[in-house]
C-alpha positions as CSV (number, residue, x, y, z in Angstrom):
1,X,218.0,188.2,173.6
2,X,215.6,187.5,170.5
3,X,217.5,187.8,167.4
4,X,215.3,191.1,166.1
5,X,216.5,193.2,169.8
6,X,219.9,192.3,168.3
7,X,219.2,193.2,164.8
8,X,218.2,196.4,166.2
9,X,220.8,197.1,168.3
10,X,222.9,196.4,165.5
11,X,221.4,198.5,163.3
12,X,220.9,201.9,165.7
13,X,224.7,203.0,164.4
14,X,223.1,202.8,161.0
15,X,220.0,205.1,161.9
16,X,221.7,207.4,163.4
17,X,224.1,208.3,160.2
18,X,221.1,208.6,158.4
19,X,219.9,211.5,160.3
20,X,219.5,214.6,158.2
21,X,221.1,217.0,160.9
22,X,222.9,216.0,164.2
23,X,221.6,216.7,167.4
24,X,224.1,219.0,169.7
25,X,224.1,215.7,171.7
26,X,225.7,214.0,168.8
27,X,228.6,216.6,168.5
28,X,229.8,215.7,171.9
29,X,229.9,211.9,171.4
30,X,231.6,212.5,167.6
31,X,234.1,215.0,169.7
32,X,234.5,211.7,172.3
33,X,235.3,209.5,168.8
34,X,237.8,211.9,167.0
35,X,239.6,212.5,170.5
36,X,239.8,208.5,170.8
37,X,240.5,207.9,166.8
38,X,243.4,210.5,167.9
39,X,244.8,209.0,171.0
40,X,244.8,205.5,169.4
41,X,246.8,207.6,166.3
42,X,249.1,208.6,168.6
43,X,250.0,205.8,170.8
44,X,250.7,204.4,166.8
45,X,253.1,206.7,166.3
46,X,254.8,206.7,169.8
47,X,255.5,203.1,169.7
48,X,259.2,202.3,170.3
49,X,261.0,202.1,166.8
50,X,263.2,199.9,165.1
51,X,266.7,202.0,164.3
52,X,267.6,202.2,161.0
53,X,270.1,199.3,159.5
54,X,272.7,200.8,157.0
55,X,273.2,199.8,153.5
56,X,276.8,199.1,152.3
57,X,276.3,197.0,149.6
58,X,275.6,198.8,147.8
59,X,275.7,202.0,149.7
60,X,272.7,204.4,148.8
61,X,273.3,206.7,146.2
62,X,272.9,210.2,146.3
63,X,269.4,210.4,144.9
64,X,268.4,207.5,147.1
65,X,269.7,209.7,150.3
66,X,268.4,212.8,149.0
67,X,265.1,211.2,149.1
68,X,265.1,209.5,152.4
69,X,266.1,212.7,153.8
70,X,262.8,213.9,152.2
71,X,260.8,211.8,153.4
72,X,262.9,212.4,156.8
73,X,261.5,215.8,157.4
74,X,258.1,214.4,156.0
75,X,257.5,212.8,159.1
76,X,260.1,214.2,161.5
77,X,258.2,218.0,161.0
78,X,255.9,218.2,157.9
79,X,252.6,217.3,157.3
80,X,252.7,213.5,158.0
81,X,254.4,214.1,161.5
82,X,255.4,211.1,163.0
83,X,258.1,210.7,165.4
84,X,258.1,207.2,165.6
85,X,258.3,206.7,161.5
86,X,261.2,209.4,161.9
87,X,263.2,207.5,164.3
88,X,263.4,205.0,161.8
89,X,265.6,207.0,159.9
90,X,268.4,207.0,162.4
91,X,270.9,204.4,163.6
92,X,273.2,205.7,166.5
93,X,274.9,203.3,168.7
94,X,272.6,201.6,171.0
95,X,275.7,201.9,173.7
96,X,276.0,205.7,173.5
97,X,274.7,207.6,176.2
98,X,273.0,209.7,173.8
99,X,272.2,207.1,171.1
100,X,269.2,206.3,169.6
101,X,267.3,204.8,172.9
102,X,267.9,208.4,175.0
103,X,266.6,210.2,172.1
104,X,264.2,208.2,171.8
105,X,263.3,208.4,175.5
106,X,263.5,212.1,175.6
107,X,261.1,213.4,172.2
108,X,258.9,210.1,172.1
109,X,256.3,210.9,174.0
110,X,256.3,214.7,173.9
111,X,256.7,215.3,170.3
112,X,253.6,214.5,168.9
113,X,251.7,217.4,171.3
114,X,254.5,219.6,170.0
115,X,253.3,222.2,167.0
116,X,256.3,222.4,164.8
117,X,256.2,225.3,162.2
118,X,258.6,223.8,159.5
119,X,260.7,227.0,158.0
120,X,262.8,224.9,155.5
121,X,265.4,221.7,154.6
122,X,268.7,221.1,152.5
123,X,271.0,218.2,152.2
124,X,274.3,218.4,150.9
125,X,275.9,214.8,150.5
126,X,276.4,213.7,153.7
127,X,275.1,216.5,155.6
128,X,271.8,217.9,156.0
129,X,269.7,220.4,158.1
130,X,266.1,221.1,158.9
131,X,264.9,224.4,160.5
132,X,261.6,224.8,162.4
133,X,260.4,226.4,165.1
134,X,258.3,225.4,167.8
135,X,256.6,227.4,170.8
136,X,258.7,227.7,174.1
137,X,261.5,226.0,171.9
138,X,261.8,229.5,169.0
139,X,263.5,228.9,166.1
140,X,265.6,225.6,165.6
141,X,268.4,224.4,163.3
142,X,269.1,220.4,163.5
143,X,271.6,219.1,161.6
144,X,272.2,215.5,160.7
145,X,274.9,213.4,158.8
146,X,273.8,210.9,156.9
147,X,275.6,207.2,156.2
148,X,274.3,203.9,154.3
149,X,271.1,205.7,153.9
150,X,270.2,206.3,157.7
151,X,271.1,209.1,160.2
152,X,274.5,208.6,162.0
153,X,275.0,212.0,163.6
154,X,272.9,214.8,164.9
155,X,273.7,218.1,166.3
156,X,271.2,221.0,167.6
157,X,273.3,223.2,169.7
158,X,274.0,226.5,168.4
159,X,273.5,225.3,164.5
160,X,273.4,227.9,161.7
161,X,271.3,227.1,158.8
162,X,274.0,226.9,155.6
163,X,274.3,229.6,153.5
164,X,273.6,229.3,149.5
165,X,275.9,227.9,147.9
């Protein structure tokens, strides 16, 4: 191949940004991009996480918690939603039956096609809920205890938001 066919094979991407107006042609291989840009998002996000180590020494303090719960519901059902990042925010025991890994297993690779609705979040010390809802799912109260900064516990059967204190 002479080296201007590669220059302009090269260069065609260029050209075609510089059109004033795109073709109907072009909206169907941008559509083809964005779904690829978001698959390759995706399979980011569902990759397997580490869980989260706890911190004893020092142990977190309650500002420090307070914002990694933030951050928590960031990911786990806000506007950065990633279930993978989320995961990192909770250490059960691997040897549980339903530890980390069967969690895992079960919301990794359905979450992300899942549109939460986030309703709202509270922590108080070591204990914290999140309340969303989601279709086919309706309205949904989780509830977590928190240690050394990660995620210990979590309950979602039959949980009542808190009341104001």
């Amino acid at each position: 191949m002479k080296f201007s066919h590669i220059v302009a094979v090269l260069s065609a991407p260029l050209a075609v940004a510089a059109l004033p107006a795109a073709a109907p042609e072009a909206n169907v291989v941008a559509a083809a991009e964005q779904d690829v840009s978001s698959t390759l998002l995706e399979a980011r996000q569902n990759r397997r996480p580490t869980p989260c180590v706890r911190k004893t020494d020092p142990a977190p303090t309650q500002e420090e918690t307070d914002a990694r719960f933030g951050e928590f519901v960031e990911v786990f059902v806000g506007s950065r939603k990633n279930i993978s990042r989320a995961f990192e925010f909770i250490n059960h025991n691997p040897m549980a039956q339903n530890g980390h890994a069967s969690a895992w297993s079960i919301l990794g690779n359905m979450w992300g096609g899942i549109q939460h609705r986030y309703i709202r979040s509270t922590i108080r010390g070591n204990m914290s809920w999140v309340n969303y809802s989601a279709p086919g799912f309706g309205t949904i109260v989780d509830r977590f205890r928190w240690e050394g900064g990660c995620i210990v516990e979590h309950w979602d059967q039959g949980e009542r938001y808190p009341a104001r204190k």
